[in-house]
N, CA, C and O atoms as a GROMACS GRO file, in nm:
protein
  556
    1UNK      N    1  -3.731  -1.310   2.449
    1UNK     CA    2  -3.666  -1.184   2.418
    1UNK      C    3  -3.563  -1.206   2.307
    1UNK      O    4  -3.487  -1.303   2.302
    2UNK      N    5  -3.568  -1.098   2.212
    2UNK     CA    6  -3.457  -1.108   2.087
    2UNK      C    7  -3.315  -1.023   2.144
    2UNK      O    8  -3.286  -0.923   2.210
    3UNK      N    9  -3.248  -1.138   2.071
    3UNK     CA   10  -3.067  -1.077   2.093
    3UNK      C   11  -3.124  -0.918   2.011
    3UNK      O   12  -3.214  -0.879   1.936
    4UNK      N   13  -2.968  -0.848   2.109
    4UNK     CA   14  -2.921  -0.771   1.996
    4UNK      C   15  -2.924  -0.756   1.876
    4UNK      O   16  -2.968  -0.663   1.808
    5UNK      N   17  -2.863  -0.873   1.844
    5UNK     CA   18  -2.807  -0.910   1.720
    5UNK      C   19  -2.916  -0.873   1.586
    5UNK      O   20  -2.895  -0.803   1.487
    6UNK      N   21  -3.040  -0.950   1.626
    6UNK     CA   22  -3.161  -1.016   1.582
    6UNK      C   23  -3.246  -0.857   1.558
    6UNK      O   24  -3.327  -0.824   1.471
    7UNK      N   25  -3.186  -0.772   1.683
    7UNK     CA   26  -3.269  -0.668   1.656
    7UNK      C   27  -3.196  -0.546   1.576
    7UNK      O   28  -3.256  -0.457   1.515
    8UNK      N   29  -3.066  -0.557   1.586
    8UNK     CA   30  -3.045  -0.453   1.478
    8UNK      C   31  -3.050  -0.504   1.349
    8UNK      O   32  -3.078  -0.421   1.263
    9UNK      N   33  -3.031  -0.617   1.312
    9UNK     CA   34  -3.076  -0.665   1.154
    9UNK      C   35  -3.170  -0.658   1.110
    9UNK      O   36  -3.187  -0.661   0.988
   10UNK      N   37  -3.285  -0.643   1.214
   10UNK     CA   38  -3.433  -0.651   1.128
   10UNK      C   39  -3.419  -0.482   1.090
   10UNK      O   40  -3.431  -0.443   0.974
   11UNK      N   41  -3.383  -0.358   1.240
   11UNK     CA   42  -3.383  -0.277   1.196
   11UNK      C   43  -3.298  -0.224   1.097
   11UNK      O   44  -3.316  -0.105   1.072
   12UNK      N   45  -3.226  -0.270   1.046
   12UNK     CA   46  -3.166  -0.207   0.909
   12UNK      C   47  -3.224  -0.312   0.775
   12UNK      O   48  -3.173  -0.310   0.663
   13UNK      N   49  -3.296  -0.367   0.800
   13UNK     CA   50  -3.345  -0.488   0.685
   13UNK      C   51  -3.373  -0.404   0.561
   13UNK      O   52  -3.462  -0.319   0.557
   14UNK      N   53  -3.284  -0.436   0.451
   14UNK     CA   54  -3.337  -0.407   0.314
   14UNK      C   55  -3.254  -0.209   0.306
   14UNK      O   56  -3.267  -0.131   0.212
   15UNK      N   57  -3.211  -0.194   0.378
   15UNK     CA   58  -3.117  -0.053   0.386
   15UNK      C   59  -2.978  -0.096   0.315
   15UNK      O   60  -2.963  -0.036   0.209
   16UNK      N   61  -2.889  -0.171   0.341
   16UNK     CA   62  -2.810  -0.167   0.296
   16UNK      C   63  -2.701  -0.155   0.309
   16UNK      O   64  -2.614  -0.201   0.235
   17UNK      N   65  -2.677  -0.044   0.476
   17UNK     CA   66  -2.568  -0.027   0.531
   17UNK      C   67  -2.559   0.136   0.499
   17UNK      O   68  -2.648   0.219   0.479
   18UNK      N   69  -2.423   0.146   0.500
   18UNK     CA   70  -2.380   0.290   0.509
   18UNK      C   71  -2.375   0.307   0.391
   18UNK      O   72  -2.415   0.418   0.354
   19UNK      N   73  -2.328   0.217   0.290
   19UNK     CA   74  -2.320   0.253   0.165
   19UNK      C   75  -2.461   0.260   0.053
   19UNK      O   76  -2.436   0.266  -0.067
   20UNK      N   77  -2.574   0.258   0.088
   20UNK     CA   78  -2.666   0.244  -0.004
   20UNK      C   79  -2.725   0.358  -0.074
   20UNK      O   80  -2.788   0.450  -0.022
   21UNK      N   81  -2.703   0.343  -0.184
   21UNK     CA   82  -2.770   0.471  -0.239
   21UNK      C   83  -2.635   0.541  -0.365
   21UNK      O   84  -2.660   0.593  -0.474
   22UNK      N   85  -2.484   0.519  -0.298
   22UNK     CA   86  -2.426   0.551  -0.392
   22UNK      C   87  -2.361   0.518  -0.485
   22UNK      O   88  -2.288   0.597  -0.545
   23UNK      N   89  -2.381   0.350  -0.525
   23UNK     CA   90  -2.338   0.289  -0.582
   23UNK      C   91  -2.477   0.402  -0.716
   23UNK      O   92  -2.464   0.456  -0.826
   24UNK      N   93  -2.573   0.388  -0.634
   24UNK     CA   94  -2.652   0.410  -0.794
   24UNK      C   95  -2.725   0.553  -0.743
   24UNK      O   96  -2.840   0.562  -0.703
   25UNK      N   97  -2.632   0.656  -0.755
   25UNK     CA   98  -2.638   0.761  -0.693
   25UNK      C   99  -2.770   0.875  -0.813
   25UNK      O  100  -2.737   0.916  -0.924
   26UNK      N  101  -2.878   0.896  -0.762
   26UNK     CA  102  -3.005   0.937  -0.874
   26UNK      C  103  -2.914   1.061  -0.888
   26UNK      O  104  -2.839   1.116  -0.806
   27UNK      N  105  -2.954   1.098  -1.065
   27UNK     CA  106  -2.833   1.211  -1.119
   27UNK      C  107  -2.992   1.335  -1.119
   27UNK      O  108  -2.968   1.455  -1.135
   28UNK      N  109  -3.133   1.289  -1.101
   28UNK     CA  110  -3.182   1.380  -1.170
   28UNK      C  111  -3.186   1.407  -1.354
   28UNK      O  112  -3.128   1.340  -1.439
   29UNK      N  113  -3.269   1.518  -1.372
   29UNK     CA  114  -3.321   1.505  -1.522
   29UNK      C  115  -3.203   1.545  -1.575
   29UNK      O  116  -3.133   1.634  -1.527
   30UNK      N  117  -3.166   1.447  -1.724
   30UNK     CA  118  -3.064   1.487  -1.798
   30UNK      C  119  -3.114   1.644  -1.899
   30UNK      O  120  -3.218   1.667  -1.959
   31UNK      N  121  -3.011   1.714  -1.885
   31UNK     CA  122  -3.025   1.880  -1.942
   31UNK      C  123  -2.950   1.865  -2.063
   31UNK      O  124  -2.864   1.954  -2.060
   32UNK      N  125  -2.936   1.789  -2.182
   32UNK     CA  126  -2.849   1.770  -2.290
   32UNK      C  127  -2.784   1.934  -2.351
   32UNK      O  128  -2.672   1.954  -2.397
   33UNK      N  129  -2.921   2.057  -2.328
   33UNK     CA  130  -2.907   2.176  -2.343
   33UNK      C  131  -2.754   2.212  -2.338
   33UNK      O  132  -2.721   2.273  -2.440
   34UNK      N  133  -2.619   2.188  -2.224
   34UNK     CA  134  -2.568   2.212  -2.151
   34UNK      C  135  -2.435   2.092  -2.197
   34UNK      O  136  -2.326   2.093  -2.138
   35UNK      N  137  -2.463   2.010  -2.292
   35UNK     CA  138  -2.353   1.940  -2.330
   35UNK      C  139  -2.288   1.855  -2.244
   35UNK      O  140  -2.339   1.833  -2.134
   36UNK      N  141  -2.182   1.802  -2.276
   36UNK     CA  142  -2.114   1.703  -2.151
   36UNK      C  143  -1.938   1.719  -2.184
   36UNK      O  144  -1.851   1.637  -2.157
   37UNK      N  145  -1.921   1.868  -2.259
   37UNK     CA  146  -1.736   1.868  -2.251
   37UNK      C  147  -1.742   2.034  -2.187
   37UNK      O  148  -1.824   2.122  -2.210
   38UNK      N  149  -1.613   2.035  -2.094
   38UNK     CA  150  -1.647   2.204  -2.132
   38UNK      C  151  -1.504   2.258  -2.042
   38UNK      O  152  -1.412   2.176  -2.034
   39UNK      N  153  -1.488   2.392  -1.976
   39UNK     CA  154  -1.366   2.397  -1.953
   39UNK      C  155  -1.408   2.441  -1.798
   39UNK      O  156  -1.515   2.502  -1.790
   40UNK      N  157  -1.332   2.417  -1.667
   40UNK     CA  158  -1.366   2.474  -1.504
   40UNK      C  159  -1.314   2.653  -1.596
   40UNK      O  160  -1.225   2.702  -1.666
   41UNK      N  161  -1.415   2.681  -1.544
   41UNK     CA  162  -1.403   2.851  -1.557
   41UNK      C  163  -1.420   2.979  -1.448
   41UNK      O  164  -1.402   3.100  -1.469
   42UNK      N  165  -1.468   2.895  -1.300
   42UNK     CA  166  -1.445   2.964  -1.175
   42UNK      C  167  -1.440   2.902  -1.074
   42UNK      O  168  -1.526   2.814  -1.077
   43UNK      N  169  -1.361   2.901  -0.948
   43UNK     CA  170  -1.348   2.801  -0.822
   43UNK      C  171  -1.404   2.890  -0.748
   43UNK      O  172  -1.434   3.000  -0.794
   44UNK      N  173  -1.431   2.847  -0.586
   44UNK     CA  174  -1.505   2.946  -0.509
   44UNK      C  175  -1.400   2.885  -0.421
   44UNK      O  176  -1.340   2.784  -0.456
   45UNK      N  177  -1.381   2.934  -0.330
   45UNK     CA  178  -1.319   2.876  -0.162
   45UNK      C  179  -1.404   2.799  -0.096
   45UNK      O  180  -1.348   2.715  -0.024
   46UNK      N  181  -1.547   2.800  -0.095
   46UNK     CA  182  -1.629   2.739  -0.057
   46UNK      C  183  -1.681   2.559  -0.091
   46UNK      O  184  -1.762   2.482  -0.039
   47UNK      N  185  -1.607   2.552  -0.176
   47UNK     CA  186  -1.644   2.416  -0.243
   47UNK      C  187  -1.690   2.379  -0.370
   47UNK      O  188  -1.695   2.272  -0.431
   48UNK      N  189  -1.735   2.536  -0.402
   48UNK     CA  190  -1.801   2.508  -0.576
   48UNK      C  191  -1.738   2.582  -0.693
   48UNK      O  192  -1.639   2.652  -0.674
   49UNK      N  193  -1.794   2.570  -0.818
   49UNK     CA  194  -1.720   2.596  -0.936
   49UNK      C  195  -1.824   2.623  -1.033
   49UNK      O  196  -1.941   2.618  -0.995
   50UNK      N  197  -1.788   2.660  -1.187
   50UNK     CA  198  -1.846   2.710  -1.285
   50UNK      C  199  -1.746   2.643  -1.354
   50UNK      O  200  -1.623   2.642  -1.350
   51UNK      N  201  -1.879   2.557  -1.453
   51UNK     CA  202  -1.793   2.484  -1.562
   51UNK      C  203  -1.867   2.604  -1.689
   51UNK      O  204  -1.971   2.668  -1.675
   52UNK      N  205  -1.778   2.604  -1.802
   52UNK     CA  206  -1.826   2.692  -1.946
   52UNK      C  207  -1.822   2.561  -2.035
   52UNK      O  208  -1.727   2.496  -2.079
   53UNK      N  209  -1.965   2.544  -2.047
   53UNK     CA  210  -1.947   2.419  -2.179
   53UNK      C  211  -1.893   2.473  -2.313
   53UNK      O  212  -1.914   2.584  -2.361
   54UNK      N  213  -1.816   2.368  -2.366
   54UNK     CA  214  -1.778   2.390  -2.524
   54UNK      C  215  -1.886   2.465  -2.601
   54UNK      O  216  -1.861   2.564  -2.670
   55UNK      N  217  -2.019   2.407  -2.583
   55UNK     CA  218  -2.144   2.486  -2.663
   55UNK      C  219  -2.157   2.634  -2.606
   55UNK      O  220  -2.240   2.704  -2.664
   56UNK      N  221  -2.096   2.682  -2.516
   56UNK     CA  222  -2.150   2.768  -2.472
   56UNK      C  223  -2.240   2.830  -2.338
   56UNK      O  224  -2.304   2.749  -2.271
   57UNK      N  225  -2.242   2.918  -2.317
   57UNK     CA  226  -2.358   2.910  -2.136
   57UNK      C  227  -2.445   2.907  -2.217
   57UNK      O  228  -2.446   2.914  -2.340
   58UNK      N  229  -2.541   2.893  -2.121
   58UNK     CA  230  -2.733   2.849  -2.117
   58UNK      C  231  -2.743   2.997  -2.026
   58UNK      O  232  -2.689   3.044  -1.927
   59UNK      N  233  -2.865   3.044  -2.140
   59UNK     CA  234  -2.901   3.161  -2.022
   59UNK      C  235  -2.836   3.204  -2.005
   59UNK      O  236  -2.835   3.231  -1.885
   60UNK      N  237  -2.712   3.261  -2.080
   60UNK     CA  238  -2.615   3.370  -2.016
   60UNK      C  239  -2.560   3.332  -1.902
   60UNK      O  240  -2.523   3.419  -1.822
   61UNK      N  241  -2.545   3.179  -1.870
   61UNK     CA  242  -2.488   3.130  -1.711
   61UNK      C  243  -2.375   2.996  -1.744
   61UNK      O  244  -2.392   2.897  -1.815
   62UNK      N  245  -2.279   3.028  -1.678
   62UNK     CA  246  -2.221   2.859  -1.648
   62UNK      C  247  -2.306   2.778  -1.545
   62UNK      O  248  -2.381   2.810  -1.453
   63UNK      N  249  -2.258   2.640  -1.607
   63UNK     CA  250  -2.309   2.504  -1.522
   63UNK      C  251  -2.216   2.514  -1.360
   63UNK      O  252  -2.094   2.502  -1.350
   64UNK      N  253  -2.291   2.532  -1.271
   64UNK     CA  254  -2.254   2.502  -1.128
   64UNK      C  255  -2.250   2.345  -1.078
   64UNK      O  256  -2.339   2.260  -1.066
   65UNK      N  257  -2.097   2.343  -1.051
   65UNK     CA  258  -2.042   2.240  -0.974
   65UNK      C  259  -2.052   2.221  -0.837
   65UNK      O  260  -2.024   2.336  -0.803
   66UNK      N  261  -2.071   2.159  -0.731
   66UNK     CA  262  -2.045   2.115  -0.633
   66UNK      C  263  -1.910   2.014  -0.611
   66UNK      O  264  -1.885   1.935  -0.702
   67UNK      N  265  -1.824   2.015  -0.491
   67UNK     CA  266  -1.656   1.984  -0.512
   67UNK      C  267  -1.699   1.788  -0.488
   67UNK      O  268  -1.612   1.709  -0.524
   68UNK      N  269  -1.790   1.749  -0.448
   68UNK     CA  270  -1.836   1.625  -0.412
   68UNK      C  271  -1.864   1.554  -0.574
   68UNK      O  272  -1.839   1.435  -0.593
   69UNK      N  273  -1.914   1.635  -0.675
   69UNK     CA  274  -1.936   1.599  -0.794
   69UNK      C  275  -1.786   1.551  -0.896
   69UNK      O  276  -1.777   1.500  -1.007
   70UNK      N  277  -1.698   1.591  -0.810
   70UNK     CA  278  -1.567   1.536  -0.852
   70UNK      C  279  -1.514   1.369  -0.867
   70UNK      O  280  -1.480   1.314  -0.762
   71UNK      N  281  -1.508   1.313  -0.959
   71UNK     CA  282  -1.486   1.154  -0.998
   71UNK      C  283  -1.315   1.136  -1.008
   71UNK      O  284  -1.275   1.019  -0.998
   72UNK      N  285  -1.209   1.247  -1.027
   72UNK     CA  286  -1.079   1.181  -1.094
   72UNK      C  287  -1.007   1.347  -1.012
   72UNK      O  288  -0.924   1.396  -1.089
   73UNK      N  289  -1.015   1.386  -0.951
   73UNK     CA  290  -0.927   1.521  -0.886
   73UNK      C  291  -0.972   1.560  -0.750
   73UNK      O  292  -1.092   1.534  -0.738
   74UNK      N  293  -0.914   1.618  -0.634
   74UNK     CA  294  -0.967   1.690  -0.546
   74UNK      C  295  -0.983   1.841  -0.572
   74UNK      O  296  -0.889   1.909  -0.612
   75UNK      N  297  -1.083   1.881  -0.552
   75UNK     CA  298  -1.134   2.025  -0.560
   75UNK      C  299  -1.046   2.128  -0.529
   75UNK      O  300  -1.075   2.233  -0.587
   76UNK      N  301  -0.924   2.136  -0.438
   76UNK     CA  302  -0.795   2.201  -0.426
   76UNK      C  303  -0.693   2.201  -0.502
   76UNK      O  304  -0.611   2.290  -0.480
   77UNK      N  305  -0.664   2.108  -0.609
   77UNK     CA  306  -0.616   2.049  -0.754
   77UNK      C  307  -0.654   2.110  -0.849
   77UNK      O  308  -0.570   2.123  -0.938
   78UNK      N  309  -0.777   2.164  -0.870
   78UNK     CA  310  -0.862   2.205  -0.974
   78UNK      C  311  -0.794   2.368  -1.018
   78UNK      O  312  -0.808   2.458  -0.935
   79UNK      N  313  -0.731   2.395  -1.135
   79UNK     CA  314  -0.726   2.501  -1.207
   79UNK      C  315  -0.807   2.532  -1.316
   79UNK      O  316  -0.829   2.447  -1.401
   80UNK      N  317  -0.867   2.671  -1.326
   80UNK     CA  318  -0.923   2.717  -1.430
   80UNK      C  319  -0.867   2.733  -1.539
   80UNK      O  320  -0.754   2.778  -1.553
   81UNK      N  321  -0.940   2.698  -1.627
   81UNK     CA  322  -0.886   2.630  -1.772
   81UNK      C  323  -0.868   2.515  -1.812
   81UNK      O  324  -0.847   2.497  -1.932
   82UNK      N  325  -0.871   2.398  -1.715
   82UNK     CA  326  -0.885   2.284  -1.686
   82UNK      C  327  -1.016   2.197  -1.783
   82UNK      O  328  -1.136   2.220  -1.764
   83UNK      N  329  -0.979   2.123  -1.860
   83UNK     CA  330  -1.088   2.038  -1.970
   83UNK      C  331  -1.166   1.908  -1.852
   83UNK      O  332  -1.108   1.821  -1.786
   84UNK      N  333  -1.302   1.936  -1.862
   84UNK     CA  334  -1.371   1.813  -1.842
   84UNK      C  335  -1.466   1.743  -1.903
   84UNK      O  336  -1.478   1.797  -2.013
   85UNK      N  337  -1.533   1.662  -1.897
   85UNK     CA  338  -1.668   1.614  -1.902
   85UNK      C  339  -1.757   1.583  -1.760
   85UNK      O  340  -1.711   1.553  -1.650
   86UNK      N  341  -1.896   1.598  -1.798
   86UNK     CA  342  -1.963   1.612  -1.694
   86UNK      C  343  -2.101   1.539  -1.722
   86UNK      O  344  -2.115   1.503  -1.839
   87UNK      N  345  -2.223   1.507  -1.622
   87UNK     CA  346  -2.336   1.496  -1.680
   87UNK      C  347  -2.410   1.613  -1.660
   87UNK      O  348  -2.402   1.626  -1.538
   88UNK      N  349  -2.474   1.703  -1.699
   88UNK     CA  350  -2.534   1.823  -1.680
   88UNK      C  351  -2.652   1.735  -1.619
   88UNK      O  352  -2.652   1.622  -1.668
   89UNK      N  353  -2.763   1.759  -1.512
   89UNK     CA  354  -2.838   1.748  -1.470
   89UNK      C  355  -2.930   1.867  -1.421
   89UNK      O  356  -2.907   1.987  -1.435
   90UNK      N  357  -3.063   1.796  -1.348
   90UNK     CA  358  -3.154   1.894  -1.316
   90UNK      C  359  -3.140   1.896  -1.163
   90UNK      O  360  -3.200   1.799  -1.117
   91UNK      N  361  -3.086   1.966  -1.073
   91UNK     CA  362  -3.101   1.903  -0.896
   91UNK      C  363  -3.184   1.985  -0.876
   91UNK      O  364  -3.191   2.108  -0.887
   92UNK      N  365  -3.286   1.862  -0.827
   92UNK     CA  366  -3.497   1.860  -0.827
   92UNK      C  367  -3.458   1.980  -0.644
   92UNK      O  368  -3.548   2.056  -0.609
   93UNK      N  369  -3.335   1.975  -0.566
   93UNK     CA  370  -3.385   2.046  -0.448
   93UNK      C  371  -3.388   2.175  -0.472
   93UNK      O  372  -3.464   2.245  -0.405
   94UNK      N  373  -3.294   2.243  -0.588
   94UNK     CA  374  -3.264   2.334  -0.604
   94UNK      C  375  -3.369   2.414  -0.733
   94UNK      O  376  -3.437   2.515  -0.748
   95UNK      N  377  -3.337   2.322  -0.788
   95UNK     CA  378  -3.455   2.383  -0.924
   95UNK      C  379  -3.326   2.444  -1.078
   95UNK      O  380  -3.348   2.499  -1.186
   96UNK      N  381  -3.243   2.412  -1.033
   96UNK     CA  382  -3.142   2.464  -1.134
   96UNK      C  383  -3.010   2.362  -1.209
   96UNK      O  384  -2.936   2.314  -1.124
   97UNK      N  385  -2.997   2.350  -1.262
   97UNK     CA  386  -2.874   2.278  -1.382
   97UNK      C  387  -2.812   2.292  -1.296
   97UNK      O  388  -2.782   2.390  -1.228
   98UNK      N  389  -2.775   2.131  -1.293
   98UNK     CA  390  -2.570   2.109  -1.205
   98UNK      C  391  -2.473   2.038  -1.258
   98UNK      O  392  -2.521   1.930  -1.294
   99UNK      N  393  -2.347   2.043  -1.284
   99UNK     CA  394  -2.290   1.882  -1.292
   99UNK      C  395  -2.257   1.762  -1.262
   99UNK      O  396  -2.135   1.745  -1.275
  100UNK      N  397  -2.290   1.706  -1.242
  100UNK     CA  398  -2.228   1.580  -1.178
  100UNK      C  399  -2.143   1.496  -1.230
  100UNK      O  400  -2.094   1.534  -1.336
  101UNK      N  401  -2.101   1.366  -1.178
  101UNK     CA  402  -1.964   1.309  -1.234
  101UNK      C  403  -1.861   1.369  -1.303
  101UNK      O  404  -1.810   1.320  -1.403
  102UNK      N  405  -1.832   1.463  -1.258
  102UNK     CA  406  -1.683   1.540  -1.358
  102UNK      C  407  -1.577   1.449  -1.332
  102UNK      O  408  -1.552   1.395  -1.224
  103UNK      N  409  -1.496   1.431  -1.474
  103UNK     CA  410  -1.392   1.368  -1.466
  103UNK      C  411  -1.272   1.464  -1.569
  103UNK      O  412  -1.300   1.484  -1.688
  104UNK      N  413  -1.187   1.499  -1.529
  104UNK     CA  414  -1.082   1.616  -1.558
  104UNK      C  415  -1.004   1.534  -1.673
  104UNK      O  416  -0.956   1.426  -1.640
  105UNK      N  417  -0.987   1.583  -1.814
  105UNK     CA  418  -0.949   1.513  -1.906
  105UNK      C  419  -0.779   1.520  -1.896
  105UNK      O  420  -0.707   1.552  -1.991
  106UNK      N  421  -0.731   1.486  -1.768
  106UNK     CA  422  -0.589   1.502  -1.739
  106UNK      C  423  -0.497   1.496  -1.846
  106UNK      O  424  -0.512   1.378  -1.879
  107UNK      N  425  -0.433   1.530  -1.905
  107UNK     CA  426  -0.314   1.544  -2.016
  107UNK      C  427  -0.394   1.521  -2.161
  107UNK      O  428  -0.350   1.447  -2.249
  108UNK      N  429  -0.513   1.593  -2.173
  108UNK     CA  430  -0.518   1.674  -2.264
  108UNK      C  431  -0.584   1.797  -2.297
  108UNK      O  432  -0.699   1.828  -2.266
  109UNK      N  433  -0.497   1.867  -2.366
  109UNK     CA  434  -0.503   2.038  -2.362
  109UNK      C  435  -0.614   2.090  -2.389
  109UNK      O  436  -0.657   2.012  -2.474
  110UNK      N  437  -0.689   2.167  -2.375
  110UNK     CA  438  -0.852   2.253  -2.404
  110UNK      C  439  -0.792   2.332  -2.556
  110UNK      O  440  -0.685   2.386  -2.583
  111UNK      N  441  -0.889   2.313  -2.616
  111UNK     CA  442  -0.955   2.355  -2.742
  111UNK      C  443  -0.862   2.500  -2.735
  111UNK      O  444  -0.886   2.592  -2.658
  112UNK      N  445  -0.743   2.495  -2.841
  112UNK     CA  446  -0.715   2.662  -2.827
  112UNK      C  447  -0.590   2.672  -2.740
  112UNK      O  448  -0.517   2.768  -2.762
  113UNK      N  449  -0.548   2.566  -2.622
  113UNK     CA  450  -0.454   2.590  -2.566
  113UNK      C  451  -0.288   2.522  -2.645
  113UNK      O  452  -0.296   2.427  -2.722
  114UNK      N  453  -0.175   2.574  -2.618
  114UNK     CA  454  -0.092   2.536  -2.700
  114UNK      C  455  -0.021   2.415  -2.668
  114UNK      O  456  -0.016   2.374  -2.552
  115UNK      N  457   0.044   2.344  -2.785
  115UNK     CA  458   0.051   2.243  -2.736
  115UNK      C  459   0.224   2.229  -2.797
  115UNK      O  460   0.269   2.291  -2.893
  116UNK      N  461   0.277   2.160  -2.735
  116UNK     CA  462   0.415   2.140  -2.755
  116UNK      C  463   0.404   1.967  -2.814
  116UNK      O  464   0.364   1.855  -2.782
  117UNK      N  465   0.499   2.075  -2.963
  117UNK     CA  466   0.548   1.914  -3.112
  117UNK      C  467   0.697   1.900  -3.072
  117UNK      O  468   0.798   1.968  -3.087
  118UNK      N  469   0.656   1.755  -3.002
  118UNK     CA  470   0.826   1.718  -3.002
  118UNK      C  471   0.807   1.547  -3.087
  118UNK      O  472   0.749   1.442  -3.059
  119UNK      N  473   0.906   1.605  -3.216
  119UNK     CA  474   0.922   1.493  -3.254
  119UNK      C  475   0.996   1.354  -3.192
  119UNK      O  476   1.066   1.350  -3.090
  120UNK      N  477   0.961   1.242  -3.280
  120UNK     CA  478   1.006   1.113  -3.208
  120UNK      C  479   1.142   1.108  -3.252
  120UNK      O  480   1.189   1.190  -3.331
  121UNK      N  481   1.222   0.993  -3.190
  121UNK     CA  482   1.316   0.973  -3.192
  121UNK      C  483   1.325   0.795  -3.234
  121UNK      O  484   1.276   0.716  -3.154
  122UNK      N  485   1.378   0.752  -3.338
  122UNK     CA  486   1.400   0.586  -3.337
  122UNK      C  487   1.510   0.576  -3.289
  122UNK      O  488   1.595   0.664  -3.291
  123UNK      N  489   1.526   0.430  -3.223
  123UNK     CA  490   1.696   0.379  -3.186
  123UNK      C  491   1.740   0.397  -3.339
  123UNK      O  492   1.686   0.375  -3.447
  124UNK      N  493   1.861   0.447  -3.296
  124UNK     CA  494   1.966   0.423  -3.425
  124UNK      C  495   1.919   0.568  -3.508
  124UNK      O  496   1.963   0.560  -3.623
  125UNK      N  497   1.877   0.641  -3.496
  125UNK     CA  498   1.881   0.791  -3.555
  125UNK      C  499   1.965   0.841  -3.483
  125UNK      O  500   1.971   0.829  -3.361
  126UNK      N  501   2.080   0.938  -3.596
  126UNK     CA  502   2.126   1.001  -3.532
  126UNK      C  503   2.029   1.117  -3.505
  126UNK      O  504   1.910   1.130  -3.531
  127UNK      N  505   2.159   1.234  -3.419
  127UNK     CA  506   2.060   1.390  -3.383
  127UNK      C  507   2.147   1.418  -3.322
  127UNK      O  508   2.232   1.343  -3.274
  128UNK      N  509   2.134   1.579  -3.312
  128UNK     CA  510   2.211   1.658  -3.248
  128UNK      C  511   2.141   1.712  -3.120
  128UNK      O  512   2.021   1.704  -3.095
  129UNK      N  513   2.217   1.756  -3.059
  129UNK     CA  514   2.149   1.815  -2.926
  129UNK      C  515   2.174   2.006  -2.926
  129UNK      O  516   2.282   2.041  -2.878
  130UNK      N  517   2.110   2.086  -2.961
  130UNK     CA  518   2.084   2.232  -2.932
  130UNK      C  519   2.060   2.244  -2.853
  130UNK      O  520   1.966   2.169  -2.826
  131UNK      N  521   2.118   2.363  -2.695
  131UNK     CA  522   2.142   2.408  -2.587
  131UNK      C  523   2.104   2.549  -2.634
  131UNK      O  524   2.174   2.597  -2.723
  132UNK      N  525   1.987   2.631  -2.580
  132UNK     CA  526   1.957   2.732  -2.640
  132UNK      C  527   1.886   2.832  -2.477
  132UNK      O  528   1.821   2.774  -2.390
  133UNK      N  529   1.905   2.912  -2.475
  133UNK     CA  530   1.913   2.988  -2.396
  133UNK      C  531   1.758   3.062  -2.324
  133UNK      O  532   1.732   3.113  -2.216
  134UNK      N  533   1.678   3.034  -2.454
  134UNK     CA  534   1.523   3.072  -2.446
  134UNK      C  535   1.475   2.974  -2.522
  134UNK      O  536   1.552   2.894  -2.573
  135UNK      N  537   1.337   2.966  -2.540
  135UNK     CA  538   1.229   2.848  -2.607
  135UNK      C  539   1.270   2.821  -2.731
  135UNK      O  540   1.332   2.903  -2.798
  136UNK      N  541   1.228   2.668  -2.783
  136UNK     CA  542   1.306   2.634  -2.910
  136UNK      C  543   1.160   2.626  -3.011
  136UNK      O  544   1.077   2.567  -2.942
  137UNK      N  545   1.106   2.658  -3.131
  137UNK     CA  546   1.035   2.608  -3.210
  137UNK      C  547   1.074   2.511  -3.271
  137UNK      O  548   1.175   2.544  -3.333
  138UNK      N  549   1.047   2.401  -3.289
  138UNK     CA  550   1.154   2.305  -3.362
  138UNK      C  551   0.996   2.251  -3.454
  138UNK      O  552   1.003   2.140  -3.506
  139UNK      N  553   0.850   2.337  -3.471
  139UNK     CA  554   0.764   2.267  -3.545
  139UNK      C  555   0.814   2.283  -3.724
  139UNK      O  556   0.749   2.226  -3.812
   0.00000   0.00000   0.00000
């Protein structure tokens, strides 16, 4: 008679464990159509999102996210208007364009959004300091 031991190893032989499969997680057909920069343009409560690629929708549609397709943010973090990259794919269960691997281009601004010029400062420059009551343009 075989140990335990002997018998759950054969039965998981060549599986891998718990982790197999997502180290090399299948993305499905690449959709280049659909680009790989673009901006989150709707959250759901449910878990998913609408990315608007830089090129534009496909079909009059944004690319649908799933919150699991997230690489660098949690899905409760996520504001619209928010810059990413993504891989646009084909998900074969569904039959429709998704993204996967989004990674949120954290501290830098989307195409169009404004951006604040604050010049540098060297040791040994002088400068004055202005105390101003509302926003300063100093471009």
């Amino acid at each position: 008679r075989k140990s335990r031991k002997e018998s759950r190893s054969r039965s998981r032989k060549g599986r891998g464990g718990s982790q197999a499969g997502k180290a090399e997680e299948k993305l499905g057909k690449p959709l280049p159509e659909w680009g790989s920069i673009g901006i989150i343009q709707e959250l759901k409560p449910a878990g998913i999102g609408f990315i608007r690629p830089h090129s534009g929708k496909v079909d009059d549609k944004d690319l649908f996210f799933h919150k699991s397709a997230l690489k660098n943010s949690n899905f409760d973090d996520l504001q619209i208007g928010e810059e990413c990259t993504y891989d646009a794919v084909l998900d074969e269960t569904k039959g429709k364009a998704a993204a996967k691997n989004i990674v949120l281009k954290k501290g830098a601004p989307a195409p169009g959004a404004a951006e604040e010029k604050i010049p540098a400062i060297v040791a040994g420059d002088e400068c004055e300091v202005l105390i101003t009551a509302g926003p300063l343009d100093i471009s």
